[in-house]
KEKE-3310 file (N, C-alpha, C; in steps of 0.2 Angstrom, whole numbers, plus 5000, padded with zeros to 4 digits):
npx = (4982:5001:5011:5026:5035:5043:5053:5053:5049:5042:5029:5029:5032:5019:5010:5015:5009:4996:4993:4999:4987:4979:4966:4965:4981:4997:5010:5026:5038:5049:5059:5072:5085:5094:5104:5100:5090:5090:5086:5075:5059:5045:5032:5035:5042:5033:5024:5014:5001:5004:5006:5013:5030:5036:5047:5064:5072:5089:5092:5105:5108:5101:5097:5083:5076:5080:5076:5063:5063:5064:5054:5041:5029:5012:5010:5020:5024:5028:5033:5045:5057:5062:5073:5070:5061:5072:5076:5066:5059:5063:5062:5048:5040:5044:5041:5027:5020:5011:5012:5010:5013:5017:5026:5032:5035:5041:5056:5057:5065:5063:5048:5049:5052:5046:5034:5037:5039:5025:5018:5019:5013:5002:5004:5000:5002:5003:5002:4999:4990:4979:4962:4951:4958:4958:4946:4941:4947:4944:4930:4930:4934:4923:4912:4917:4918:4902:4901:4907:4909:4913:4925:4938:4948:4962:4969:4982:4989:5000:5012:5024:5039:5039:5045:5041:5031:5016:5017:5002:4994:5000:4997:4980:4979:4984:4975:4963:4966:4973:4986:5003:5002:4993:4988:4987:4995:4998:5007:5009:5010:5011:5004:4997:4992:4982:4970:4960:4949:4941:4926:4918:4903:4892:4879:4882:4892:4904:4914:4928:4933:4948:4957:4972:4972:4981:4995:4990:4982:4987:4988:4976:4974:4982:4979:4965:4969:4975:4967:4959:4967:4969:4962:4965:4970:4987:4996:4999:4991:4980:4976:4963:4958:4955:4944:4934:4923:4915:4907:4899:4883:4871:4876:4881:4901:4913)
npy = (4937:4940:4942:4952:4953:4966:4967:4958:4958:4959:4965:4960:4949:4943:4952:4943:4931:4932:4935:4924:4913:4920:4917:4924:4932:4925:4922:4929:4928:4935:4951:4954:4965:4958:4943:4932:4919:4918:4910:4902:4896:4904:4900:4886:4892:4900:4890:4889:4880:4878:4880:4890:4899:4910:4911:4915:4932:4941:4956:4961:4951:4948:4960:4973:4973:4958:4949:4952:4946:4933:4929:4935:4950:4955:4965:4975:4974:4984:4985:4987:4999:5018:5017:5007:5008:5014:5000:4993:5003:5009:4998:4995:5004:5005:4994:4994:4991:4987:4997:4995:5004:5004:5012:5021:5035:5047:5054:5071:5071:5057:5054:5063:5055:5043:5050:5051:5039:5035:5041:5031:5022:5012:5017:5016:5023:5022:5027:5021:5005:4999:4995:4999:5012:5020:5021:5026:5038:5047:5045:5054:5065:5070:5068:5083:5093:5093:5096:5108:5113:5106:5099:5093:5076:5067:5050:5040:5024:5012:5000:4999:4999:5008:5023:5036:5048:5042:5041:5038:5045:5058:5061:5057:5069:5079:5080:5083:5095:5100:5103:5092:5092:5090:5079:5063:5052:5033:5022:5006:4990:4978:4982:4983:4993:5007:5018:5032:5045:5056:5067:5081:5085:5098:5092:5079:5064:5059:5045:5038:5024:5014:4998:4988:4972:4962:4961:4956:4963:4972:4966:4962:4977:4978:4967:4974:4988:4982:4974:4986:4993:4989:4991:5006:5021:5028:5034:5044:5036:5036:5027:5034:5036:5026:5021:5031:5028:5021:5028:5033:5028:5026:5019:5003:4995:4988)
npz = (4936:4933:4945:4954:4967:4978:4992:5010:5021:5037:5035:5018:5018:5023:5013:5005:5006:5007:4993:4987:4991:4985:4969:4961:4958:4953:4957:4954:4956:4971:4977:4985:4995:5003:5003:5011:5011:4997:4984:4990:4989:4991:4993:5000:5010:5016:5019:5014:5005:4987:4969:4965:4957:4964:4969:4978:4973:4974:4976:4967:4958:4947:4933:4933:4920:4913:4924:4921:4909:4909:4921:4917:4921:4926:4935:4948:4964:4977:4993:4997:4999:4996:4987:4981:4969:4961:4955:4948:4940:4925:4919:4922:4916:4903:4898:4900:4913:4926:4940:4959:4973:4988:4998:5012:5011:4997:4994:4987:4973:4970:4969:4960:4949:4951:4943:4931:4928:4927:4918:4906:4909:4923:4937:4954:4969:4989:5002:5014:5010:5014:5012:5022:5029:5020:5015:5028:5027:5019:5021:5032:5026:5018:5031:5035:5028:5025:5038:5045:5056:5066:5080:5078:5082:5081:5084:5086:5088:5091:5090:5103:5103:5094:5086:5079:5074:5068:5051:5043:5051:5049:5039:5036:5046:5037:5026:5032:5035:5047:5059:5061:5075:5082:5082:5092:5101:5104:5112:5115:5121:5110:5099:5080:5074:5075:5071:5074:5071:5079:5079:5086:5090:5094:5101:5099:5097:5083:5079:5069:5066:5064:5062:5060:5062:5057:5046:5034:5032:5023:5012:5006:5004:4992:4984:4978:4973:4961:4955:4952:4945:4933:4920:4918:4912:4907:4922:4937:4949:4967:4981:4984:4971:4969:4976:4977:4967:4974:4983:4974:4976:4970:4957:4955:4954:4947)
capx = (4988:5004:5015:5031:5035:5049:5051:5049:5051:5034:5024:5030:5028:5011:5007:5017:5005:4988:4994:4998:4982:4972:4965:4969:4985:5000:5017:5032:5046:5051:5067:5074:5092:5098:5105:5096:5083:5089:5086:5070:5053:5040:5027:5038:5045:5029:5022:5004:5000:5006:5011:5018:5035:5039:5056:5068:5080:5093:5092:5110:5108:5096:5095:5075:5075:5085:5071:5056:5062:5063:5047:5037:5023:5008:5011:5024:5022:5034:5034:5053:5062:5063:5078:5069:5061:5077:5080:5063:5056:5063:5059:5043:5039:5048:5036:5018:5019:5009:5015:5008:5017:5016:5033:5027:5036:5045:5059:5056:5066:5059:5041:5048:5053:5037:5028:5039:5037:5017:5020:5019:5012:4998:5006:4996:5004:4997:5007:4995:4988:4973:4957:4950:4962:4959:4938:4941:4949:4936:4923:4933:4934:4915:4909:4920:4913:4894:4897:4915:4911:4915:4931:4941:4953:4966:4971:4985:4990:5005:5017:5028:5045:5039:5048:5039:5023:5012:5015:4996:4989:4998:4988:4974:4979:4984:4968:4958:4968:4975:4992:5003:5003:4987:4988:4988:4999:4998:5012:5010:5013:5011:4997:5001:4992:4975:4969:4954:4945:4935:4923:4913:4899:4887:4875:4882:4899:4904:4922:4929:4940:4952:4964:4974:4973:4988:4997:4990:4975:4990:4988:4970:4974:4987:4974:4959:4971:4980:4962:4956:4971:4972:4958:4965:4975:4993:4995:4998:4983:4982:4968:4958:4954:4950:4937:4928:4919:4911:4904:4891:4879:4868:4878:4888:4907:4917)
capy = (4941:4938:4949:4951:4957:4969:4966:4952:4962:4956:4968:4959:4942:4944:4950:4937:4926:4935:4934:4915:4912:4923:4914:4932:4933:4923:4925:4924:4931:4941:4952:4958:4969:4954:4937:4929:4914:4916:4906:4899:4893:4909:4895:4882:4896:4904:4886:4891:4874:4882:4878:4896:4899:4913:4911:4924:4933:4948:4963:4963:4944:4951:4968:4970:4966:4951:4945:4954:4943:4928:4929:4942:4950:4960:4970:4975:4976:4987:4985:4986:5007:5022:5015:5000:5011:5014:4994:4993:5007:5009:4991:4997:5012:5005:4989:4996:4987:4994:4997:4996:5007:5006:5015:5028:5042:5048:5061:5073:5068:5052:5056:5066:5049:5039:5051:5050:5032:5034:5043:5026:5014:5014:5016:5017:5025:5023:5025:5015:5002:4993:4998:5004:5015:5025:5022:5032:5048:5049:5050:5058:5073:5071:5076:5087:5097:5091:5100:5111:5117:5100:5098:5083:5075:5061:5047:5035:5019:5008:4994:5002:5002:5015:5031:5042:5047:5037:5043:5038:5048:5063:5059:5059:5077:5085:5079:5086:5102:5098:5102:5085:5094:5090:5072:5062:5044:5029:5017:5000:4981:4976:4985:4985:4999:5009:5026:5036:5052:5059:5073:5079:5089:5102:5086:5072:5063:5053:5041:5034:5019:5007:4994:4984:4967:4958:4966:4954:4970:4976:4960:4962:4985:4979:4965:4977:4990:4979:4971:4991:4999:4985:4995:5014:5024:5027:5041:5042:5035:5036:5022:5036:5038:5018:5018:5036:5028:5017:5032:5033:5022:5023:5013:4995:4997:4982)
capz = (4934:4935:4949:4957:4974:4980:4999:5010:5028:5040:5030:5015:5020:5024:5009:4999:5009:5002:4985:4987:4993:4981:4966:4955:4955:4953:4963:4951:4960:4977:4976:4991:4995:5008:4998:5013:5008:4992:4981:4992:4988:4995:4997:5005:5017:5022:5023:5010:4997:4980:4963:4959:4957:4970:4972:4982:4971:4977:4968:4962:4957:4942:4932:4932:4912:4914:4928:4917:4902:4912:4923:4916:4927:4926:4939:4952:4969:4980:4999:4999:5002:4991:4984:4976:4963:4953:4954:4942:4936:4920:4914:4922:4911:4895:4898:4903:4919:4932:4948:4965:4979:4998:5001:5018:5010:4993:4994:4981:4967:4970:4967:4951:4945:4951:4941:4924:4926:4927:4911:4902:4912:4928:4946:4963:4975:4993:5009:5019:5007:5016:5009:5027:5031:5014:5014:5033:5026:5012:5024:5035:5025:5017:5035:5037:5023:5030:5047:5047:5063:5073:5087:5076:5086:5078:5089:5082:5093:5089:5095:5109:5100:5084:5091:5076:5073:5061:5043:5041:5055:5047:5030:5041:5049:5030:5022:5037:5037:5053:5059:5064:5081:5083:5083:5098:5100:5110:5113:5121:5119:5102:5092:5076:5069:5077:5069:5076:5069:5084:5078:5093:5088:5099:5103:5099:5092:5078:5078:5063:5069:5061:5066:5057:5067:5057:5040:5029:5027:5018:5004:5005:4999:4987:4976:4976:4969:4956:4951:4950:4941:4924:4915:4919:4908:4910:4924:4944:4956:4973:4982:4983:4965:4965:4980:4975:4962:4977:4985:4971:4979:4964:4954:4955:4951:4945)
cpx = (4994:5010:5023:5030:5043:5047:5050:5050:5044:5031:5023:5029:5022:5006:5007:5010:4998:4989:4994:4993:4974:4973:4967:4973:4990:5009:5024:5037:5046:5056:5067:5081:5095:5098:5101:5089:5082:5089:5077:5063:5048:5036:5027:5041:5040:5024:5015:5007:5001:5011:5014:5025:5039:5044:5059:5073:5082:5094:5098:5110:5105:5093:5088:5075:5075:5076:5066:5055:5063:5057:5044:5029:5018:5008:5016:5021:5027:5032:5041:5056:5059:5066:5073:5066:5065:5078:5074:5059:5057:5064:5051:5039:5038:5042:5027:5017:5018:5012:5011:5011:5016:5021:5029:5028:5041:5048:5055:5058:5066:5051:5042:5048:5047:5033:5031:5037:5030:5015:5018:5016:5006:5002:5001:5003:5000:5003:5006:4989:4980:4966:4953:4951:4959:4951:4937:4942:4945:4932:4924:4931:4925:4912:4913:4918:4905:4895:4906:4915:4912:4921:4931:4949:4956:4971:4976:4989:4995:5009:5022:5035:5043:5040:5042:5031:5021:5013:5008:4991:4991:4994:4985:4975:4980:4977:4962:4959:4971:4983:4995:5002:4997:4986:4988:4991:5000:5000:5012:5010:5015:5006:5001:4998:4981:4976:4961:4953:4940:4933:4916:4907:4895:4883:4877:4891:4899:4912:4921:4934:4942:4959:4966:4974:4980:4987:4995:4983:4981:4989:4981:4969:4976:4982:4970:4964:4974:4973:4958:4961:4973:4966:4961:4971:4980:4993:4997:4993:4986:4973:4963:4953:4954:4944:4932:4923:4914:4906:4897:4886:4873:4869:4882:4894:4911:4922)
cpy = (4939:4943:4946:4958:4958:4971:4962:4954:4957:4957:4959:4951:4939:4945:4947:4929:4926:4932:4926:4912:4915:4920:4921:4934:4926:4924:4922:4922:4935:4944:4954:4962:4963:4949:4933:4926:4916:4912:4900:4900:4898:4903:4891:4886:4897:4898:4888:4885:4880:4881:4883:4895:4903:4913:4917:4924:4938:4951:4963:4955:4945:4958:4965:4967:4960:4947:4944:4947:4935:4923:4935:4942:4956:4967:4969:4977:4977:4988:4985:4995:5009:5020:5009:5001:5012:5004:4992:4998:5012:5004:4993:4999:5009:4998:4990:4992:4989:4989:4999:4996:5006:5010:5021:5033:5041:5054:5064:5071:5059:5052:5057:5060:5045:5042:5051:5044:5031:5038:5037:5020:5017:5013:5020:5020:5027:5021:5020:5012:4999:4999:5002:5009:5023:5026:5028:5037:5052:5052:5055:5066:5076:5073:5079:5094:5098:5096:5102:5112:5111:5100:5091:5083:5068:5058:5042:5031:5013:5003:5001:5004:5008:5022:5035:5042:5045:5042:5044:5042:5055:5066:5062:5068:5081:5083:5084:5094:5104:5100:5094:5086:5092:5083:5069:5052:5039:5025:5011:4993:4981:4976:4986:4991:5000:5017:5027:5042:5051:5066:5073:5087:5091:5094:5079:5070:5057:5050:5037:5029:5015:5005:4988:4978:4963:4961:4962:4959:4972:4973:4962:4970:4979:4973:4968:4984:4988:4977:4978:4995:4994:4990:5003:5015:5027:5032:5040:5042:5035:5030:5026:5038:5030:5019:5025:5034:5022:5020:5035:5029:5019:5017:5008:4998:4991:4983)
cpz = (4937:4939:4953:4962:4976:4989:5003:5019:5030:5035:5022:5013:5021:5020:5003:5002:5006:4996:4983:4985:4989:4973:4960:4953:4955:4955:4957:4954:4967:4975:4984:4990:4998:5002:5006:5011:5002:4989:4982:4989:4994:4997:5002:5012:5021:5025:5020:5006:4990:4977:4963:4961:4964:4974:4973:4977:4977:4971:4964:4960:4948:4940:4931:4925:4912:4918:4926:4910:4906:4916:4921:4921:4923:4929:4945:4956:4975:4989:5003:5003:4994:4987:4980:4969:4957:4951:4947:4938:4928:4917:4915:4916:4904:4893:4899:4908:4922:4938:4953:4972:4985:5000:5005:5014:5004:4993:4987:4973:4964:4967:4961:4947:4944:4945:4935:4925:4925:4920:4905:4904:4918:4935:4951:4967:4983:5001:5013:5013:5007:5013:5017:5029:5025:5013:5022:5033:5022:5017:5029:5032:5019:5023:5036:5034:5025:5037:5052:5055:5067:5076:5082:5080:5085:5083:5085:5090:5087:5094:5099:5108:5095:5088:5087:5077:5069:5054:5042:5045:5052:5040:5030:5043:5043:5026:5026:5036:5044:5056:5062:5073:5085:5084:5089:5097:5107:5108:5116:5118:5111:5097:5087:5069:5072:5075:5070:5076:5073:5080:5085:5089:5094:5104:5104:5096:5087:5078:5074:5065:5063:5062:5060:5065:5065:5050:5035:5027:5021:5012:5001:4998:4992:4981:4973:4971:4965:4952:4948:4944:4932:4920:4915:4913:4911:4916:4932:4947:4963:4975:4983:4977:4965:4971:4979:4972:4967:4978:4980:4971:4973:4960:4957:4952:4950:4945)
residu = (UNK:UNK:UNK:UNK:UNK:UNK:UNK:UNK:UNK:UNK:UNK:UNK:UNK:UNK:UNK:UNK:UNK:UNK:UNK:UNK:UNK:UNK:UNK:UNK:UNK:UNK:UNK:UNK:UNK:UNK:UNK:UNK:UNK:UNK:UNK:UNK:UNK:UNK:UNK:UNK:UNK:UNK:UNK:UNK:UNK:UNK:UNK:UNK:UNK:UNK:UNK:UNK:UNK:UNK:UNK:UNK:UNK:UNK:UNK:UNK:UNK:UNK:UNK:UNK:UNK:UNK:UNK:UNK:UNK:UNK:UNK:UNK:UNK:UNK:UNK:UNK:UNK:UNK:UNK:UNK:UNK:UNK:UNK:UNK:UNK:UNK:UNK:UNK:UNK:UNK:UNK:UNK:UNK:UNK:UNK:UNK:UNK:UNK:UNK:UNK:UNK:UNK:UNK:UNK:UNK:UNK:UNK:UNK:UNK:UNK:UNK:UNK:UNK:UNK:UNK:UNK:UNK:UNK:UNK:UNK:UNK:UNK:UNK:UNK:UNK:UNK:UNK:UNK:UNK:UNK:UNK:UNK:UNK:UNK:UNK:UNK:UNK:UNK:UNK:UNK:UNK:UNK:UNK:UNK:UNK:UNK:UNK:UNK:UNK:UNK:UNK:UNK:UNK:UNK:UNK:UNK:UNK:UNK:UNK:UNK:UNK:UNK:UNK:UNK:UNK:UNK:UNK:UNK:UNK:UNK:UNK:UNK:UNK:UNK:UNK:UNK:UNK:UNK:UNK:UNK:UNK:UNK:UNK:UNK:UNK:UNK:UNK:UNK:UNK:UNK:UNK:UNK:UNK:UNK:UNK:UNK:UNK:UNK:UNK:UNK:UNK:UNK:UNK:UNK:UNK:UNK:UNK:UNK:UNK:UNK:UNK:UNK:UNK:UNK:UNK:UNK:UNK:UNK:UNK:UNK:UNK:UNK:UNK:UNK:UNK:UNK:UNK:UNK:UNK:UNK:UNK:UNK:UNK:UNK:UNK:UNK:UNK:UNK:UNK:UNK:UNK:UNK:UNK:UNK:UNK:UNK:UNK:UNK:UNK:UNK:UNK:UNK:UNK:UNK)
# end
């Protein structure tokens, strides 16, 4: 399939690297907001063998149309800001081009937009992308149901600079029912992402751990979502309506 990427931050680089690398999609274009390493060759920058195109524009260099009618793609993939939605989301919509979000957080009249745009087309939306992270909170909240009465206690652990609290941990603590208050955070060197669900039970305990080791887990979320979302009907998903369908162990799921 053929995609385009909004964003070329670490994250985004990382998973211009995945994509590169993975025989399923093909890499047209980057946009980013900065004119720096415009014009450059995503392959030849990041240093991966590859014929594709994946040249850097700037957003205001190309209205989306103009770039849509030039390289056209399967699917968008947004690791840029809130702001990047209006740069293509009505070429999106008007084209049926599904989109695949990682943006942490949508103001509200963002969202509303997101979800007009899923009106016409398929979009993922998934704060924290990587498939880990989102198979954690599933189970997470499966025992939680299994055995209400346990002590759950959320650890999140980060590089040393990240003033806030993890977005993803408070996920984790609104799925649970959890206040953020309840969270616990640990700041040092340069972790770039550990979340742990402690359930301590009368007898015994159970921890759900996961760690991001380097952000190309985030390339890894963003393929299984774009190879899950080309069969769906038009409408907003979140990664948890693609890996439910795992959880029925009876069957295989393609």
């Amino acid at each position: 399939m053929n995609v385009g990427l909004l964003g070329f931050g670490k994250t985004g680089k990382a998973v211009a690297s995945v994509l590169l690398q993975s025989d399923e999609t093909r890499l047209q274009w980057v946009v980013r907001k900065s004119h720096t390493l415009e014009h450059r060759s995503v392959p030849e920058f990041l240093g991966v063998a590859s014929d594709e195109p994946g040249l850097i524009y700037s957003s205001d260099e190309f209205e989306a149309e103009e770039l849509l009618d030039r390289l056209p793609v399967d699917v968008i993939i947004d690791f840029s800001s809130e702001q990047g939605l209006e740069y293509y989301g009505k070429a999106a919509r008007s084209r049926g081009i599904a989109v695949v979000s990682a943006i942490s957080s949508y103001a509200a009249q963002k969202l509303e937009y997101l979800k007009y745009v899923a009106e016409k087309t398929r979009v993922v939306w998934s704060p924290n992308i990587t498939i880990g992270i989102n198979f954690l909170m599933i189970a997470a909240r499966i025992l939680k149901r299994i055995a209400p009465y346990t002590d759950i206690e959320i650890v999140e652990e980060h590089f040393k600079a990240k003033p806030e609290v993890s977005g993803t941990a408070k996920k984790i603590a609104a799925a649970l029912d959890l206040s953020d208050e309840s969270i616990k955070t640990v700041r040092a060197g340069g972790i770039i992402g550990v979340h742990e669900i402690l359930f301590g039970f009368p007898f015994q305990t159970v921890r759900l751990k996961h760690e991001s080791i380097t952000r190309e887990a985030f390339g890894n979320g963003v393929l299984f979502a774009a190879r899950h979302i080309g069969a769906k009907e038009a409408g907003l998903y979140s990664m948890e309506d693609l890996l439910l369908p795992y959880f029925n162990t009876g069957h295989a799921c393609g």
